[in-house]
N, C-alpha and C positions, 0 to 999 in steps of 0.2 A: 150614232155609233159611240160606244164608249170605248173609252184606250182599256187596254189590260196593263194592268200593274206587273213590271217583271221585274227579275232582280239578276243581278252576275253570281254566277257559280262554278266552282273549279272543278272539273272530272279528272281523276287520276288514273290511268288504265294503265295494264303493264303489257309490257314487251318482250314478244317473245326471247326468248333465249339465244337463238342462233342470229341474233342482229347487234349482239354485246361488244364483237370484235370491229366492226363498221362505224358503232357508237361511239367506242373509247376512244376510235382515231378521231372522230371529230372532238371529241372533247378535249384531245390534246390542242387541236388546233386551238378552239376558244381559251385554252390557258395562253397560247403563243401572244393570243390577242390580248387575253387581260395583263400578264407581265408586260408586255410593252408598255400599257397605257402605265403600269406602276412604274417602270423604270423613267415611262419619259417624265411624266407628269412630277416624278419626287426632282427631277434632276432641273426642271425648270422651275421649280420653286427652290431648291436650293443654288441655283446658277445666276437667276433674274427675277426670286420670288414672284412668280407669276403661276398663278395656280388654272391652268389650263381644264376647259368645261368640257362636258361630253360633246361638244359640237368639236372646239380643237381637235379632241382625239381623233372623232369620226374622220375630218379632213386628213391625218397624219397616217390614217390607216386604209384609207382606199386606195383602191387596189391590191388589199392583201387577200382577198375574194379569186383574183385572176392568176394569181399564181400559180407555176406547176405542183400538181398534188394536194391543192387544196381544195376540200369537197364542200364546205360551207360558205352562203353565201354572202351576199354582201350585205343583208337586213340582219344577219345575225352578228356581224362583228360592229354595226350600228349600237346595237340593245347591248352588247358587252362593253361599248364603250359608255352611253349611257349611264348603265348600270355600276361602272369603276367610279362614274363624279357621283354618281349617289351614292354610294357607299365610304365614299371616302369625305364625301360634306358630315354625313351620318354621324362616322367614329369620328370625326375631324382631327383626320392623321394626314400628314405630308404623304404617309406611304402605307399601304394595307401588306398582309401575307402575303406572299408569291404561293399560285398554285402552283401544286404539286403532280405533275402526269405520272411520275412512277409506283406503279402498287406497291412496290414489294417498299416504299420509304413508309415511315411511322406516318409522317407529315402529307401523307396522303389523300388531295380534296379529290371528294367524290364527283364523280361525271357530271356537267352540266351542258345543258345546250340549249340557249334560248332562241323564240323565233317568233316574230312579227304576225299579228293576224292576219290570213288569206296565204303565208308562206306554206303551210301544215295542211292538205288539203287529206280528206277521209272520201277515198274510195275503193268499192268491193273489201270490205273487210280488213285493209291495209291505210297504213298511213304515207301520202308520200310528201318528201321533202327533202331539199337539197341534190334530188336527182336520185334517190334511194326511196322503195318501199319497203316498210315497217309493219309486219306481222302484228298483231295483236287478241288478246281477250278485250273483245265491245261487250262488256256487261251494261252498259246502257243506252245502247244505239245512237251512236254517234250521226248516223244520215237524218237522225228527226233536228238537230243541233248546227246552228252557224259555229263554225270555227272562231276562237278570236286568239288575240295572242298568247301565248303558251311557251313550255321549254322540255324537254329529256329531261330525267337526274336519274342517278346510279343510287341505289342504297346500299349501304356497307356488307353488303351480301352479295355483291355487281350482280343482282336485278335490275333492269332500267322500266323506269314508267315514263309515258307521255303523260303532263298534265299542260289540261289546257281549257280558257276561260269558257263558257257560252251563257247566254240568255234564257233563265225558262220564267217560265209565269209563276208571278208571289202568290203562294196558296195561304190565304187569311188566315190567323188563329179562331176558331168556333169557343174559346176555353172563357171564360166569364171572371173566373176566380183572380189570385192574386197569391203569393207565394212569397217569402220569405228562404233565403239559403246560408246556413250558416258553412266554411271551408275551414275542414279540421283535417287532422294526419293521419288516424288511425282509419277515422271514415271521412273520405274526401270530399262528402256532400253530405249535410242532413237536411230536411227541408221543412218548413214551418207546418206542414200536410204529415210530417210523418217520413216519408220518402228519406231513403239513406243508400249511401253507397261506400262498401268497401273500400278503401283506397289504400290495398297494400297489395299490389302487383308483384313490384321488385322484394319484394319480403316475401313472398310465397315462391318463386324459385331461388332466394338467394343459394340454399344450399347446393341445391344446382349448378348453378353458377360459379360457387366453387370448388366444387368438385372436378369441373371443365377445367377452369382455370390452373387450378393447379396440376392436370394434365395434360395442358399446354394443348388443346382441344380446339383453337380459332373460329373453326366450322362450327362447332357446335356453342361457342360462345355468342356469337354473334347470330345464329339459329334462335339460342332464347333470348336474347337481348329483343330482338325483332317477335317475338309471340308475345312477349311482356308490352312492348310499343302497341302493338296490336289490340291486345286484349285493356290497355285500357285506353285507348281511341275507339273501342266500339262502346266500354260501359259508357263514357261518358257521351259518345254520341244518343246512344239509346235515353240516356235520362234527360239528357236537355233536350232530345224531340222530346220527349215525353209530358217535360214541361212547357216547353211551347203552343202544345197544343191545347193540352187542358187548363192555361194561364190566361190572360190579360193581361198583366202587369209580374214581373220578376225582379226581384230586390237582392240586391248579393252584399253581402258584407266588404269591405276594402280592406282585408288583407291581404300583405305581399309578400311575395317571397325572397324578397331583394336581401334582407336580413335574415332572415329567418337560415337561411343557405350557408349562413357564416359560420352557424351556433352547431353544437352536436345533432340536432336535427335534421342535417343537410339531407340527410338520405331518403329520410321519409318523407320532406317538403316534398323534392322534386319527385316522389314518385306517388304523391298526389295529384299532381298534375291543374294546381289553381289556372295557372295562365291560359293554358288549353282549353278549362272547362267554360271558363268567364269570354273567351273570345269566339265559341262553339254558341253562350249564346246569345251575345250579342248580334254576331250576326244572322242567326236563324229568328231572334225577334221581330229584328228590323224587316227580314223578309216576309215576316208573318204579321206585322203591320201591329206588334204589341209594345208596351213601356219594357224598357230594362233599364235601370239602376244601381249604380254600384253607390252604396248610402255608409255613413261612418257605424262601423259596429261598435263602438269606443263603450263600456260595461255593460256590452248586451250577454256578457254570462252570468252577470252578479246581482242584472237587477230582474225582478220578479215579472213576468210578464199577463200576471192578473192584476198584480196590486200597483204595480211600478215604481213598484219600492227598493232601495236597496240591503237588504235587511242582513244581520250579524249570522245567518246562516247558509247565505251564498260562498259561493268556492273563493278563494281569492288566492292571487300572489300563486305564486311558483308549487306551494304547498298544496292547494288546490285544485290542480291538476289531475290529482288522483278519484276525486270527486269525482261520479258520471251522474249522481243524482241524488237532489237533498228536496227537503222541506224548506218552504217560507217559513218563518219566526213571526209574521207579522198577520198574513194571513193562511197559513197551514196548508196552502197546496207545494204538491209535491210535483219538480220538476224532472225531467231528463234535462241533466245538461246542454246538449246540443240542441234539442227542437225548443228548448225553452231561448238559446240566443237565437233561434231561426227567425222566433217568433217576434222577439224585441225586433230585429235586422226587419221583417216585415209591416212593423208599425212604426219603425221610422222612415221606412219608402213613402208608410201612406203618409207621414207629415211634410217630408219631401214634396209630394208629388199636391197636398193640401199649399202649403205655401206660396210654392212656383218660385218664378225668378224675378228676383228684383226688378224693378226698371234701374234705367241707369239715370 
């Protein structure tokens, strides 16, 4: 017998609509939960600098499960307590945000409710938990799937989804080849094959946007804010299966958007969506059993990717920018800007992946 290769995968399904008013209360309570741990946890480091771990809290907060009018159980104010010492290791702050239960505040955290594997159970068509069943759309048949652990969250629309982990089997990449990915603004993928994608979402409704905005429209703000999220979580879902399948090996350039965010480009970075796209496919590699690589792009636009030269008629500097496509001086082919640094960004995966790693 051979084992099958599986891998964890998140399903996100939404919730019906007439469970919204059941959900916010419990989410109120999981704020009750998480404020306390902020309040105790900053007061015992500022009292006896004693930085108190999700086990303390846990101890400080059972029995807050048995109280009257409390619908959440005791596995869920577990995981919130948990989840305040990892968050607060994380930012490493004495004290994080206080959530916010009232809608109508600006400072208002969206619903969440986490819950332990086997607390969440799927049957007939519902979800139950906490002593409440939860309507839903199964668009992917949750009875073929073990449950594992999972949470509710609200979207700024109070939509509520259930996402929650399970098990399915790694379906191998069949793809031979090898790909190169250069992450630019105007097109947020070009790829060393050709392959390019659009990457101006929020540019294509701006005006939209504010037209709403300026007539003070909420509903409809947040309407296309959420189609723009959408429509580009499916392009780039569709390109990176795309390349997963027909790849072996994927190579990404290592730009970030850490700076780039600061500068006048802020708008168009983030709504390229680099972090998204580079973590979409790492882990759809690893479950398809291929190389991914994030390798230095450092003049993979200036130098030539026949000759490997860097010759006096590549783009450079700030000036350069305007450039989408020039001639070699040195050996007279003629590039496209982008697929020409997809292609450098490609051949230095393969000297990457030629070298290996050192011994120590």
């Amino acid at each position: 017998m051979f084992a099958v290769n599986t891998a964890t995968k998140t399903l996100q399904l939404r919730i019906k609509d007439k469970h919204a008013r059941v959900l916010s209360s419990m989410a109120r309570e999981v704020n009750q939960v998480f404020n306390f741990c902020n309040e105790t946890s900053a007061r015992a480091i500022r009292e006896r600098h004693q930085w108190l771990s999700g086990y303390d809290l846990q101890k400080l907060t059972a029995g807050f499960s048995q109280c009257d009018g409390i619908t959440i159980g005791s596995g869920t104010v577990q995981v919130v307590c948990a989840e305040y010492a990892t968050r607060r290791k994380q930012f490493k702050r004495s004290r994080l945000n206080w959530r916010v239960s009232n809608p109508q505040s600006s400072k208002y955290s969206l619903g969440w409710i986490p819950c332990k594997g086997g607390h969440a159970r799927y049957k007939a068509g519902q979800i139950h938990f906490a002593g409440q069943k939860f309507g839903l759309w199964d668009s992917y048949g949750l009875s073929d799937y073990e449950l594992r652990a999972g949470s509710f969250s609200e979207d700024s629309r109070g939509r509520w989804y259930f996402n929650v982990a399970v098990q399915v089997p790694a379906k191998p990449s069949a793809g031979t080849a090898a790909v190169g990915i250069d992450l630019g603004l105007k097109e947020a993928a070009v790829c060393s094959d050709g392959q390019r994608i659009e990457g101006r979402w929020y540019r294509a409704h701006e005006q939209k946007l504010a037209t709403a905005q300026r007539a003070r429209k909420k509903r409809r703000v947040k309407a296309l804010h959420a189609r723009i999220r959408n429509q580009r979580k499916d392009a780039l879902h569709q390109l990176s299966t795309a390349l997963v399948q027909q790849n072996a090996a994927i190579f990404v350039g290592d730009v970030a958007s850490a700076k780039l965010v600061k500068t006048r480009m802020a708008k168009s970075t983030l709504d390229a969506g680099w972090a998204m796209f580079k973590t979409m496919l790492e882990y759809k590699s690893h479950q398809a059993g291929i190389v991914f690589e994030v390798v230095n792009e450092a003049y993979s636009t200036q130098t030539c990717s026949c000759c490997g030269g860097i010759p006096a008629s590549s783009p450079k500097g700030r000036a350069g920018l305007r450039i989408r496509e020039w001639a070699c001086s040195e050996c007279a082919t003629v590039h496209d800007r982008d697929v020409n640094a997809a292609r450098n960004i490609l051949a230095a995966g393969h000297r990457r992946l030629a070298a290996g790693i050192p011994a120590l």
